[in-house]
C-alpha positions in Angstrom: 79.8 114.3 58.6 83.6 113.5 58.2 85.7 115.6 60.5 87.9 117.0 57.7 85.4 118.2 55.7 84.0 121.3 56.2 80.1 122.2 56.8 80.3 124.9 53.9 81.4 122.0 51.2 78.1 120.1 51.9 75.5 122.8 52.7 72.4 122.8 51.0 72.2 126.3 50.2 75.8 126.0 48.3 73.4 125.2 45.2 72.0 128.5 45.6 73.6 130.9 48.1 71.1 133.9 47.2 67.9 132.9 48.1 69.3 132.6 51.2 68.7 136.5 51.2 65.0 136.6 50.6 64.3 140.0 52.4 60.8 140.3 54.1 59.1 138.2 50.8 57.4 135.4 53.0 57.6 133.1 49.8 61.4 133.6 49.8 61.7 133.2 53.6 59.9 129.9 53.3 61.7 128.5 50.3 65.0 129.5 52.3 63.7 127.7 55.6 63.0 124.7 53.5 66.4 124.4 51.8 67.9 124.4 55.5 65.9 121.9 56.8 67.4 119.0 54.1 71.1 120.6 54.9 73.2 118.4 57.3 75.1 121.5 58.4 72.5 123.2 60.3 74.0 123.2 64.0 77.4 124.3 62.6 75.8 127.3 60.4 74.1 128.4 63.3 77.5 128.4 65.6 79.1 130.3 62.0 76.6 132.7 62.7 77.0 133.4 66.3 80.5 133.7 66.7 80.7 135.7 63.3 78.0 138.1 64.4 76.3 137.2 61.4 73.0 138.1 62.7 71.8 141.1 60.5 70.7 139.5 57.2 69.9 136.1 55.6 68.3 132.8 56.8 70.9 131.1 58.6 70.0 127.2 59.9 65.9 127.9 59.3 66.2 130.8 61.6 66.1 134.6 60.8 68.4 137.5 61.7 65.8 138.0 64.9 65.8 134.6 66.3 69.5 134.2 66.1 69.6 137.7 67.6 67.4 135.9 70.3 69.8 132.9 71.2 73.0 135.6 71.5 71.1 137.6 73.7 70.5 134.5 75.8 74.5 133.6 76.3 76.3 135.3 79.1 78.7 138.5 78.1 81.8 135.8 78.4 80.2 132.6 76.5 79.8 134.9 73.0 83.2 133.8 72.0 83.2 130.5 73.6 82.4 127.8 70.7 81.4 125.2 73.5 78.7 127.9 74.7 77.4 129.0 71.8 77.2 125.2 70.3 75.5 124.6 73.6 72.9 127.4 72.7 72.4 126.3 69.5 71.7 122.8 69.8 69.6 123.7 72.7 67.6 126.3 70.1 67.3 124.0 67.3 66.3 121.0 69.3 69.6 118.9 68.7 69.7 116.4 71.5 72.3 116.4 74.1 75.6 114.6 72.9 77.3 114.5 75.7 77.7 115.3 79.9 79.6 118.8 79.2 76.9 120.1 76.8 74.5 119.6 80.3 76.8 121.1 82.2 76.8 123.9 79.6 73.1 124.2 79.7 72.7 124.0 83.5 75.3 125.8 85.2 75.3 129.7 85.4 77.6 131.9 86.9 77.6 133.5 90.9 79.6 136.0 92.5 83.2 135.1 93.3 84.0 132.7 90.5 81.2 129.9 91.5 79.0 128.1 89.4 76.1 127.2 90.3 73.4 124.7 89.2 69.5 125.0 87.7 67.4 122.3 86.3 66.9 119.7 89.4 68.4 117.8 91.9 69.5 114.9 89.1 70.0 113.8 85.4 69.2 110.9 83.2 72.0 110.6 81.2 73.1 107.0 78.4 70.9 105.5 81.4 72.7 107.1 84.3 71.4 109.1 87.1 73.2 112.0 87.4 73.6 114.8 90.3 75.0 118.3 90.1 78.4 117.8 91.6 79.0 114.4 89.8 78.2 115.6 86.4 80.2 118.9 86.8 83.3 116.3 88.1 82.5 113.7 85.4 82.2 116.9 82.5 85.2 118.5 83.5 87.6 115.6 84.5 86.6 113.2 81.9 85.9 110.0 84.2 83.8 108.9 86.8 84.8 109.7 90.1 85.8 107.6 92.6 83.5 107.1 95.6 81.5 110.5 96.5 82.2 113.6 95.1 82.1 116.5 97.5 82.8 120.5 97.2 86.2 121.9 98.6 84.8 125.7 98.8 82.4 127.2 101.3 79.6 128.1 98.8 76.6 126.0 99.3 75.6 124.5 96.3 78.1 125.7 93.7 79.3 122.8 91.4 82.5 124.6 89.8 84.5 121.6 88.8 87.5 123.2 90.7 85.8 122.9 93.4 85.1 119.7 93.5 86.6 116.3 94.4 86.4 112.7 95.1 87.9 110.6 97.3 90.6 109.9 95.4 91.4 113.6 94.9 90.6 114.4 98.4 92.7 111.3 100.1 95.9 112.6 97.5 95.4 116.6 98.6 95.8 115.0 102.2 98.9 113.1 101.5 100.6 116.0 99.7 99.5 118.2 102.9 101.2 115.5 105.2 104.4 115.2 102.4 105.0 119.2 103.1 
């Protein structure tokens, strides 16, 4: 889909906007879940729906009101109004694959006490054919390149993988240098 175009313009249900309102008729619901799954705006109608709060009525992406009740309920008090989060959520819920390393670190890093992050879902990642761990991933998400040589955490939280708390030896050998500068 072209970048300047809008999801709305191309949606399948633009044919027919009202029978994406088929109440409790089962007939209706299905004919509405079919006309979403030829639509190439799925993943962006679901997001719509989330941050809108449009979660009450309608078939929205093949999912009903419940469902999409479902994947809010699953997003953290502060990730409701973050588009990242909740694009995270519902490619995760739609079964979208992964497109990149900060849609992992999305999915796989939660929140502790005292503004750390920590990690869930194993000690490494397969990512484009690259093996992954916790702490490079968070540095590679957040920074935007690989690091250089080992990247290792600068707070006293065992195993929290908050990108600002993290740094490779490049980072660490020019944090020492500024130290000796002062």
């Amino acid at each position: 889909m072209n970048q300047h175009t809008d999801w709305r313009d191309t949606a399948a249900c633009k044919a027919d906007p009202d029978a994406m309102h088929p109440d409790n008729n089962e007939v209706g619901i299905a004919n509405a879940k079919q006309i979403c799954a030829t639509c190439p705006g799925t993943l962006p109608c679901l997001v719509d729906a989330i941050l809108t709060g449009d979660n009450e009525h309608g078939i929205r992406a093949g999912l009903r009101p419940k469902q999409r009740r479902a994947i809010v309920h699953t997003l953290a008090a502060g990730q409701r109004a973050d588009r990242t989060a909740v694009t995270a959520a519902a490619r995760k819920a739609l079964g979208h694959p992964t497109d990149d390393l900060r849609e992992i670190w999305e999915d796989r890093s939660h929140t502790m006490p005292g503004g750390h992050l920590g990690w869930h879902g194993g000690e490494t990642v397969i990512f484009s054919g690259h093996v992954y761990t916790p702490n490079r991933l968070s540095f590679e998400a957040d920074r935007g390149r690989p690091p250089v040589g080992m990247v290792r955490r600068t707070c006293e939280v065992d195993a929290c993988v908050h990108p600002r708390h993290l740094a490779d030896s490049q980072e660490r050998q020019q944090a020492v240098e500024e130290a000796g500068a002062k």
